[in-house]
N, C-alpha and C positions, 0 to 999 in steps of 0.2 A: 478328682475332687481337690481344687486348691484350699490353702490357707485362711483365703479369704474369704470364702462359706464357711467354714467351720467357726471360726474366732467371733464370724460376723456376729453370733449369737448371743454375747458377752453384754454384747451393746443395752440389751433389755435388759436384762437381771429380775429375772422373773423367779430367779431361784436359790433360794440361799436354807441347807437342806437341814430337813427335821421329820420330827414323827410327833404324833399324840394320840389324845386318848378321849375318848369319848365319854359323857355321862349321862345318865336316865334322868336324870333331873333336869337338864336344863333343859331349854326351849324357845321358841322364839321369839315368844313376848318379853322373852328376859334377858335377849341378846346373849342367849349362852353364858349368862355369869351365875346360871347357880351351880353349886359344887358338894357332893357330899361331904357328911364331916369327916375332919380327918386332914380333906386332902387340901396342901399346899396354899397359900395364899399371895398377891403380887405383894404386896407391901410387907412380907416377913425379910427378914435378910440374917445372911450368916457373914458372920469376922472375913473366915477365909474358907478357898476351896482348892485349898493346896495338889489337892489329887485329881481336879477333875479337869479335863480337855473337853475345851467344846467345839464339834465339830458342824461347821457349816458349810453347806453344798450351795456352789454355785453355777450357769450354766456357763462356760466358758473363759477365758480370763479380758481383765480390760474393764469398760466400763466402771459403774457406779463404786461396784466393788470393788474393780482396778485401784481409784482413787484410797480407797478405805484402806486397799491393804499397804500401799505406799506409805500411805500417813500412819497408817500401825493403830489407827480408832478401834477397832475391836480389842486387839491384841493389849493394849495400854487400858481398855477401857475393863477389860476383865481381867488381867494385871494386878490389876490395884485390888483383886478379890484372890487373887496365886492362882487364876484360874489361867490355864492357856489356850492357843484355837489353833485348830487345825481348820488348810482350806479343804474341799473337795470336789472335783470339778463332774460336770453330766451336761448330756445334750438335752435332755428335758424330763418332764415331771413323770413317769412312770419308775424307771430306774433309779430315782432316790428314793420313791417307794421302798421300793426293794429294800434300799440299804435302810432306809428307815425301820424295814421290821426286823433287820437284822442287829438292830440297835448300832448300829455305824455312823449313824447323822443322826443330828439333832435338831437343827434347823434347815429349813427350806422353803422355796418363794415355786409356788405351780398353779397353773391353772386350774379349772372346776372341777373336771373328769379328775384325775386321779385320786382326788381325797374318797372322792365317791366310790370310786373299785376298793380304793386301801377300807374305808369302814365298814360294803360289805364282805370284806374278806375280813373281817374283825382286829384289822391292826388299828395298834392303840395309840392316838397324835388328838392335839388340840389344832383348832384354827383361830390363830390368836391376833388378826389384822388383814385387811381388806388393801391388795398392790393395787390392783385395775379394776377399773370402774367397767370394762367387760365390752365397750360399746364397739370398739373399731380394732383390738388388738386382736383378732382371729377373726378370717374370711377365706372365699374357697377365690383360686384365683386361678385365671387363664391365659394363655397366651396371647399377647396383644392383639395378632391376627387372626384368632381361634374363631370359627363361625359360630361357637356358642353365647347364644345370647342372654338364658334364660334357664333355672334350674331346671327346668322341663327339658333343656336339652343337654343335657348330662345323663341322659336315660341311653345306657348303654357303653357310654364311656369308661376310658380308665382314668380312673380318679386315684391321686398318692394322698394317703393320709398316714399320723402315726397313731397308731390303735395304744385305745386308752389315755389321748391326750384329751385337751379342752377343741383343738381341730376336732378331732373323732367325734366328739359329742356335739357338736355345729354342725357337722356335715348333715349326719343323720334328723337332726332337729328339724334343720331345714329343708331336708328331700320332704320326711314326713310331711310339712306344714304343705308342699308341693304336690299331696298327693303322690310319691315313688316311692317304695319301696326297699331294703336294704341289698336286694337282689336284682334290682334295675340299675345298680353299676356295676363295675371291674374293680373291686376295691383295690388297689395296691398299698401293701402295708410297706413304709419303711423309714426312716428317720431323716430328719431336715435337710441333713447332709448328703445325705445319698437322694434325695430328690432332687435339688437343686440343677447336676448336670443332666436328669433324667427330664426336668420338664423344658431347661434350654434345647434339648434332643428331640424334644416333639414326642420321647416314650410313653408320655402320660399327657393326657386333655386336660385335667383340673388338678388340683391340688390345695387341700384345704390345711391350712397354716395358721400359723402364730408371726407378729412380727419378731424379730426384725425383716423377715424374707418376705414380710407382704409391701412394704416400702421398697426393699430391696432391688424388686420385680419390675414392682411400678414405674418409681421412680428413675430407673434406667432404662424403662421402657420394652421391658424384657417381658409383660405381662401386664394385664388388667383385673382391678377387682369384679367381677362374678356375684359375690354376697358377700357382708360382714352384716353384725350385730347389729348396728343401727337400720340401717337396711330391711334386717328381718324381724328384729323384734327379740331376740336369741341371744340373751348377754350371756359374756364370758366372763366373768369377773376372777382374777390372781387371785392369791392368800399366800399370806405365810402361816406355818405350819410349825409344831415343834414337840418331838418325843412326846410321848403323857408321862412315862416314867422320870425321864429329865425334870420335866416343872413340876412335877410331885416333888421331886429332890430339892430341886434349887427353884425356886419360884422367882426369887431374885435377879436367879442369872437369867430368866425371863424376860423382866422388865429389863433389868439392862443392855442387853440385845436389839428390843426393841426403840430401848432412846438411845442408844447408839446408831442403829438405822437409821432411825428419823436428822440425827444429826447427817449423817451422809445425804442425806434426802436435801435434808434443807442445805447442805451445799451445792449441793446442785443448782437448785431452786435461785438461790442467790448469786449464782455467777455462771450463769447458762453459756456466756459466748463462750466462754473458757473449757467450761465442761463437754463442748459439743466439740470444739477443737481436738481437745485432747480426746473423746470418742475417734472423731472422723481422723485423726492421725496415728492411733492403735493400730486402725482396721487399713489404711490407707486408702479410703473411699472421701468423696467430696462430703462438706460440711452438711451439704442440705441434706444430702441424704440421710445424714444423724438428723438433722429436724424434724425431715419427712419421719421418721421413728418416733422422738417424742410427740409428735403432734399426735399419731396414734395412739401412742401409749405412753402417756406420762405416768408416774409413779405417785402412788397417791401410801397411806400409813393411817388409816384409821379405823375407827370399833368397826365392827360391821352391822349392817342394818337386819328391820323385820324382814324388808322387801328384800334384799339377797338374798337372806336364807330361804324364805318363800320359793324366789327363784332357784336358786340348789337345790331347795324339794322338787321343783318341775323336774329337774333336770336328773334327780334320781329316780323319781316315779319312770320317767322317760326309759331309761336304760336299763331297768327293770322290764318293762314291757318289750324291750328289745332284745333280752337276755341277754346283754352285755354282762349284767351283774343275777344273782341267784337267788338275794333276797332281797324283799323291801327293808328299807331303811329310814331313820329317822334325823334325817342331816342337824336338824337342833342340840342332838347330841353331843358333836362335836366343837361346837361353837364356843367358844370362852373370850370376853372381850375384856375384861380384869387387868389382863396384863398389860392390853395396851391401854387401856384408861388412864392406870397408874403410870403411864410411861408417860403422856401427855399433858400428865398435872403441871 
């Protein structure tokens, strides 16, 4: 496995790590902002927080974040509160779970599936902003010359996915919608990096992913898309995420997180040729192929909608019935749009 799988992943920044909390009040006509009393609100602020480190999980180094930690925008920008940051690095959203219930991270940027396993296994995080709009940034993909044409014929094959990603929950979404069943594949569990050399090797027929390795594939020619979102109808939409005990405590260091983000966002935004360069010369891969990646997944920072939540109910009823997860759930719960509101004013 080179270098260059591994780091490639940096490129997206789907994840920058945390935990929250869920509440019985809120819901989806109300975009997750109600809050029982008591708890924390975006707009209170404290002098200082001398004592506290906040820790953000990212997946990879480089990219978006790359820039941010150069420039010291987090660091300087929670600074000015005594607050410090630690970074943390993971290959994707399952394992900051983890550290999430271990109260080890605070913020994180993951796809649909894991917030879903983390609430019903009762760990406590909010979903405080909407990264990806869901449509093209996860698709099952095959190799350029692969005779498979059609999710129909995936029935029997071995398929790499990473169990409990937002892949994991697209695959299955769309066998179902196909009529197959989760026993009319080969599942192969394993992580980004370890499939990579497995699907150039012919070990595996599909592989259902996250970009950046669906550009990756493509765009070199190493592989074709099979299904994405748009396609199927199957939105994957990111989040960030963040402790519930953390924004109980500092509600502030909330919001400021999140206009901190958004500033890095918006530089991006505003000096693309620059920022694709400086991608594509991290990774040492050609510029287009950082385009090919934005064009799938651009990065987006805002409340989140009725209609996503809506869809994250499909998508937990869903894995419910498949007994991914043990109980039904009420993804409204989770939802809190407060902190990015006030981040946006």
């Amino acid at each position: 496995m080179s270098k260059k799988y591994g780091l490639i992943a940096a490129i997206l920044v789907l994840v920058i790590i945390a935990a929250g909390c869920g509440n019985s009040n809120n819901n989806a006509g109300q975009g997750g902002n109600a809050k029982p009393a008591g708890e924390g609100n975006a707009s209170n602020t404290s002098a200082s927080h001398n004592d506290v480190t906040v820790k953000i999980g990212v997946q990879g180094k480089g990219g978006l974040f790359g820039k941010a930690q150069e420039q010291k925008w987090f660091e300087d920008a929670f600074g000015e509160l005594g607050a410090k940051v630690e970074w943390v690095e993971f290959q994707s959203g399952p394992p900051m779970i983890e550290a999430m219930a271990s109260n080890h991270l605070d913020f994180a940027g993951m796809g649909n599936m894991p917030p879903i396993s983390a609430q019903a296994a009762g760990i406590d995080f909010k979903i405080i902003s909407q990264l990806l709009d869901g449509k093209n940034n996860v698709a099952i993909i095959v190799p350029t010359d692969s005779p498979i044409k059609s999710i129909a014929d995936l029935k029997g094959k071995k398929v790499a996915v990473t169990k409990g990603s937002n892949a994991y929950n697209f695959l299955y979404r769309v066998l179902d919608k196909a009529g197959l069943k989760q026993s009319d594949i080969q599942e192969i569990q394993l992580q980004p990096d370890e499939t990579q050399p497995s699907f150039e090797g012919g070990k595996v027929d599909a592989w259902a992913v996250w970009d950046p390795y669906i550009s990756l594939n493509t765009l070199s020619g190493k592989g074709r898309v099979l299904a994405d979102g748009e396609s199927e109808g199957v939105l994957s939409p990111s989040f960030q995420l963040v402790r519930s005990d953390f924004a109980k405590k500092y509600p502030d260091l909330v919001t400021l997180y999140l206009k901190t983000f958004e500033k890095a966002r918006q530089w991006e935004a505003d000096n693309q040729e620059e920022a694709f360069q400086r991608y594509a010369d991290e990774r040492s891969i050609p510029i287009e192929l950082v385009k090919g990646m934005q064009s799938r997944a651009s990065m987006i920072n805002i409340p989140i909608s009725d209609e996503t939540i809506a869809e994250q109910q499909s998508t937990a009823d869903f894995q419910f019935q498949l007994g991914t997860i043990r109980k039904e759930i009420n993804v409204a719960d989770v939802f809190d749009n407060q902190y990015i509101e006030e981040a946006l004013k």
